[in-house]
C-alpha positions, 0 to 999 in steps of 0.5 A, a space after each residue: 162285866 157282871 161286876 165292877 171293881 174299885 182298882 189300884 194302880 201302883 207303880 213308880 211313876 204315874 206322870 208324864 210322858 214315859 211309856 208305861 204312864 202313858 199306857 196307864 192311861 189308856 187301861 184306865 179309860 178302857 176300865 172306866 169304860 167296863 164299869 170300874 173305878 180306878 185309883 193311884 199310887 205311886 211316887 209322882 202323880 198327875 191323877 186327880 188328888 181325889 184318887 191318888 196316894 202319894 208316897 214320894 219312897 216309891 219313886 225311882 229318882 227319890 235320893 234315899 231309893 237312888 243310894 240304895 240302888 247305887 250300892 246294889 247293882 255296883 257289886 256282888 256283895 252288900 254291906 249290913 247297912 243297906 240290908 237294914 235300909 231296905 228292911 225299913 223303907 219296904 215296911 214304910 212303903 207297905 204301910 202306905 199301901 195298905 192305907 191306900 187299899 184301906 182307904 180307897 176300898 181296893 179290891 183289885 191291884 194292877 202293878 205297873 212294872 213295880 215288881 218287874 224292873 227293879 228300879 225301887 227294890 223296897 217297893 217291890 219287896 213291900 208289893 210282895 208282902 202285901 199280896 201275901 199278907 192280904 191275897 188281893 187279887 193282883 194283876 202283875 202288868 210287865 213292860 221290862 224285866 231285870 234280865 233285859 237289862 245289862 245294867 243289873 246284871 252286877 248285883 248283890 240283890 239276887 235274893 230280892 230279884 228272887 222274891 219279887 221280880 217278879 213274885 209268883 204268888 197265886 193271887 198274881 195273874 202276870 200280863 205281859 207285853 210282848 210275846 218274847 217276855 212271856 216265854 221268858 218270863 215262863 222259863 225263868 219263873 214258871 209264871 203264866 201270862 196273857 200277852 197285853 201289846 200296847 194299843 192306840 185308839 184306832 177306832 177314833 182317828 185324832 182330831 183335825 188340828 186346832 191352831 194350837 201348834 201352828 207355831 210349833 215349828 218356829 218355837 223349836 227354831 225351824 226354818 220355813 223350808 226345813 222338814 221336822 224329823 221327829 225321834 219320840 223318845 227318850 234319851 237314853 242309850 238303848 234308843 240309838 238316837 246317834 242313827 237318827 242324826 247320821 240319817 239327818 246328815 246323809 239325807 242332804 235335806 233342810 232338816 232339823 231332827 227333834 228329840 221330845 223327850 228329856 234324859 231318862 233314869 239312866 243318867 246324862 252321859 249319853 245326852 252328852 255323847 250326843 251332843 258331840 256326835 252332833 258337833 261333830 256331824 254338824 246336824 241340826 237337832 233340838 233338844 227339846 223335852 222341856 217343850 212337851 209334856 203329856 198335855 198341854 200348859 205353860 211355864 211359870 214364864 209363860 211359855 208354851 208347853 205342847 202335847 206330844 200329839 202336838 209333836 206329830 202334828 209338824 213332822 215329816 218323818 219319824 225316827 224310832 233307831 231303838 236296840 231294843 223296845 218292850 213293845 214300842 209306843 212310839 211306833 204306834 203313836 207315829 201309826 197313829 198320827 199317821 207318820 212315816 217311820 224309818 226304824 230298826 228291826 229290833 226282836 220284838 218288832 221282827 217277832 210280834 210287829 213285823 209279821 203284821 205287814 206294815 209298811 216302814 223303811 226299815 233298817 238292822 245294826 246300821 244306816 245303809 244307802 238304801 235306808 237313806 234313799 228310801 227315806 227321802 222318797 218319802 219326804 219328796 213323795 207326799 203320794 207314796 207317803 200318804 199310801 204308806 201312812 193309810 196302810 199301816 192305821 188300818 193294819 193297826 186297828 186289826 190288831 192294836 185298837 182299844 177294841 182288842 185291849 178291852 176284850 183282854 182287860 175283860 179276860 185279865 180282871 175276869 181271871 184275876 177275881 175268880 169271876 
């Protein structure tokens, strides 16, 4: 690059361990990499202070953004009142981003998702309107769209969706991260995109354990003899993590399946669901999101907080039953940590994935026997296991390594500066 650039990242979240940070997180260290300085907005953050905006109306979970939502998407009309509530947060929320272009001398915007899913309406519509009042340049970066997703298809925000999610402007480059959302977005908007899979630093495998998570296994209640499967997600409906425990019944092993994240944005109802599913199946599972966070810490009691690295370190098999992914970091991150999958062939998967030649157990809407013995020759083959895993890490540092993300951000920034 001829020139470095000071960027913006705004989102809803910027913190913890949901898939769009995490993959922050990884542009960030590829742009620093190619010369640019990177800044932060967003409604939660775990940046340095130094280079983050805090503006907590940006957040999906505040209470006055989640009320908004509520009376959106429940209906197909809405009352006087909630217009003029979105009118007055989008201009408070525009405010504020403009003080953070002011005040970190932005020239270069990455928006992440915040003008995709709309999970904060006045955060996209204040986006909008700053990219047409300003013409920065924007690099518009969506994991999901609102078409993708049963829950906003009752709405009375068309014409918010209309304007903003996502805004066609033309100081906008779109990137999508699968090749399916870019033909729709195409379709639907008339929008161009580079396709921007999720990646993994493959060039530089993980570091050889350093103690830390030994006691992993006994902190989560496992036995000696027990194997850890590890479902890395979420909980939220769209996972399927009831597959994950019928797996666990049918495999007839010691096995106590470890759930690593806490409920999403989509409500507790199935966190509960599961529960029963697994009083009713009587599985060993173990809840356990306030175990691991992004890094490694502890609780104001003093209690360990693992990585989710760590979470890899332990387990045997991992667990990914999703119905439907936007690209799917947990596969990478089991590809990385060198892990055996047992998965569902969701669209992008057999579309953009599948095609690439990993090796995993694979299964459709259902557990069937098959899926069931070919997973437990993996837990009793640590020959055939350690084929498979070596497989697919040099599969996907062909095809998903910070080497291929970083010709693309060239391309991406290139395109979007003009230069």
């Amino acid at each position: 690059m001829d020139k470095s650039h000071r960027i913006g990242f705004v989102s809803t979240r910027l913190a913890g361990t949901d898939g769009v940070s995490l993959e922050v997180a990884k542009w960030v260290q590829v742009l620093n990499g190619l010369g640019h300085e990177c800044f932060f907005f967003a409604g939660e953050l775990e940046w340095p202070e130094e280079r983050s905006y805090l503006a907590p109306e940006a957040h999906f979970d505040h209470p006055t953004i989640l009320k908004l939502s509520m009376d959106l998407f429940d209906d197909y009309i809405r009352a006087p009142e909630t217009s003029q509530a979105v009118e007055s947060i989008k201009n408070h929320l525009k405010e504020h981003l403009h003080q953070f272009v002011r005040r970190f001398d932005v020239d270069l915007l990455v928006v992440e998702n915040a003008m995709a899913i709309p999970m904060n309406i006045p955060l996209g519509l204040a986006l909008t309107e700053l990219i047409a009042e300003t013409c920065i340049p924007t690099i518009a970066h969506h994991h999901d769209f609102a078409w993708e997703r049963p829950r906003f298809s009752v709405r009375a925000a068309d014409d918010y969706l209309r304007a903003a999610f996502p805004a066609t402007l033309n100081s906008i480059t779109h990137a999508t991260i699968n090749s399916y959302a870019q033909r729709q977005l195409a379709l639907r908007t008339g929008a161009s995109s580079l396709v921007v899979p999720n990646v993994m630093d493959f060039e530089n495998p993980p570091p050889e354990p350093d103690g830390y998570a030994d006691d992993l296994p006994t902190a989560l209640g496992l036995s000696p003899d027990e194997f850890l499967l590890l479902q890395p997600t979420r909980i939220v409906p769209r996972k399927r993590i009831e597959r994950a425990i019928e797996l666990a019944k049918r495999l007839e092993l010691p096995s106590t399946l470890v759930i690593s994240h806490a409920s999403g944005d989509e409500g507790s109802e199935y966190a509960a669901f599961l529960k029963e599913y697994i009083q009713l199946l009587e599985v060993k599972v173990r809840f356990a999101g306030d175990t691991f966070s992004h890094e490694r810490g502890q609780t104001s009691d003093g209690r360990k907080i693992y990585s989710l690295a760590d979470a890899y370190q332990p387990a045997v098999l991992v667990t990914y039953p999703s119905t439907t992914e936007g690209f799917g970091n947990a596969f990478l991150e089991a590809i990385y940590y060198r892990k055996p999958i047992v998965m569902s062939t969701y669209e992008i998967y057999r579309i953009d994935i599948q095609p690439k030649g990993f090796k995993v157990v694979e299964f459709g809407d259902y557990i069937t026997e098959d899926t069931v013995l070919w997973a437990r020759e993996l837990l009793e083959n640590p020959d055939l296991v350690a084929e498979v895993v070596e497989h697919n890490y040099e599969t996907a540092r062909r095809h998903y390594s910070y080497a291929n993300l970083e010709r693309v951000l060239a391309a991406l920034v290139s395109l979007s500066v003009g230069g």
